[in-house]
C-alpha atoms as one frame of an Amber mdcrd trajectory, in Angstrom:
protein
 -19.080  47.048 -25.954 -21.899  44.453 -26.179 -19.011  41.367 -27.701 -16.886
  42.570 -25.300 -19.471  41.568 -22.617 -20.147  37.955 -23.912 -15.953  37.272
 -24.534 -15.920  38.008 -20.908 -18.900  35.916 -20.543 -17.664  33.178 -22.337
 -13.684  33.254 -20.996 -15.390  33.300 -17.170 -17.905  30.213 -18.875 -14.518
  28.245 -19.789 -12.700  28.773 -17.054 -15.475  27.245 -14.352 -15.867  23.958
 -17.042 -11.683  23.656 -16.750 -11.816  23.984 -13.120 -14.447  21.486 -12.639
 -13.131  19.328 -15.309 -10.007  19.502 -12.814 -11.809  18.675  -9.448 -13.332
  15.412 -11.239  -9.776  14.441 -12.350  -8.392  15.101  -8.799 -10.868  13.251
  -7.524 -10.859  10.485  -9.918  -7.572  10.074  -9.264  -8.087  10.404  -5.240
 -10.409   7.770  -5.403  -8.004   5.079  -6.929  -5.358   5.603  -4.653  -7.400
   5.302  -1.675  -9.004   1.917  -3.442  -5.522   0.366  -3.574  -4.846   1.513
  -0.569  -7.558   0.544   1.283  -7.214  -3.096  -0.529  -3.649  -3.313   0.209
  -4.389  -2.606   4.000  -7.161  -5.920   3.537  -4.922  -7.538   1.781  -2.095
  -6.790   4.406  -4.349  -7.661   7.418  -5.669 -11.364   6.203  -1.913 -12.298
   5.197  -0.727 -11.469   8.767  -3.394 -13.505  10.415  -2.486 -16.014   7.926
   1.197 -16.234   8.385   0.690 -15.885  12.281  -1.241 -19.030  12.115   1.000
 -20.240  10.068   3.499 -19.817  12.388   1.635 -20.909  15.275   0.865 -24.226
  13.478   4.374 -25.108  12.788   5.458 -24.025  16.336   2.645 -26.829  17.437
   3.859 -29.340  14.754   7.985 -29.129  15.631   6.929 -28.918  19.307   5.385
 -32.752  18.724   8.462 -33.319  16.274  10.924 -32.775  18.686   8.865 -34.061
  22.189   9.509 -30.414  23.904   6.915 -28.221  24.974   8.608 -24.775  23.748
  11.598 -25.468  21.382   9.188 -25.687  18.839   7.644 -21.985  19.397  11.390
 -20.782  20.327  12.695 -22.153  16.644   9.698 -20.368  14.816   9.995 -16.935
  16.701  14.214 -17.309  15.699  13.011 -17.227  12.212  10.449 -14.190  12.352
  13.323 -12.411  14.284  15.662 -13.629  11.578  13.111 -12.172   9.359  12.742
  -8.651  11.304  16.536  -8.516  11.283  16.568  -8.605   7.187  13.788  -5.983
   6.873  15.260  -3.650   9.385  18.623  -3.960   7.457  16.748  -3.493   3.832
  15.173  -0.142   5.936  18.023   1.142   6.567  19.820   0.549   2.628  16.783
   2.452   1.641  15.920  -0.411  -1.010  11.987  -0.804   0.469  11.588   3.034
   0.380  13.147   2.193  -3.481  10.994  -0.070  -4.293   7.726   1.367  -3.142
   8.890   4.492  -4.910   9.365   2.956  -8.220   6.247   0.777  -7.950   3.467
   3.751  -7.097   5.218   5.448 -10.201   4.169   2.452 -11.893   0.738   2.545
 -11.459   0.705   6.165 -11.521   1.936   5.892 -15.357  -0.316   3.192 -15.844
  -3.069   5.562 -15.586
C-alpha cells in the first residue's frame, strides 16, 4: 500500500508543476499581446496627431497658395473623406478584417 501512496503522491506532484508550467505560458503569452497592443495603440495615437497636423499644415499652406481663406482646408478634408470612403469600402470587402487576421497569425507562429 505504502508505493501506492507516493505514485499518488507523485502523479498529484506532476500534475500541480504542469498546471503551473501552464499559467506561466498563458501568461507569458498574455503579456506579449497586451505589449503589442498597448504599443500599437502609442504608435496609433502619435501618427494621428501627426497626420492631423499634417493636414492642418497643408490646409494653411494651399490656403496661401491659392489666396482663399477656406479652399485650402475644404481641399484637404475632400481627401481625408476620399480616404474614409476607401476604408469604409475595404470594411465592408472584409479585406482589413483579412489582413489583421492573417497578420496576428503571424506573430502568433512567430512565437
Amino acid at each position: 500500500m505504502f508505493p501506492f501512496a507516493q505514485i499518488v503522491n507523485k502523479i498529484n506532484e506532476y500534475l500541480r508543476l504542469k498546471a503551473e508550467q501552464l499559467k506561466l505560458e498563458v501568461m507569458g503569452r498574455v503579456s506579449k499581446v497586451l505589449a503589442l497592443v498597448i504599443t500599437f495603440l502609442l504608435v496609433a495615437v502619435l501618427g494621428l496627431f501627426f497626420a492631423l497636423f499634417l493636414a492642418l499644415t497643408l490646409a494653411v499652406f494651399l490656403n496661401y497658395v491659392l489666396e482663399s481663406e477656406f479652399l485650402g482646408y475644404l481641399i484637404v478634408s475632400g481627401i481625408i473623406l476620399l480616404k474614409l470612403v476607401i476604408l469604409i469600402v475595404l470594411l465592408k470587402t472584409n479585406r482589413i478584417q483579412r489582413w489583421i487576421e492573417s497578420a496576428i497569425m503571424n506573430l502568433a507562429s512567430d512565437e
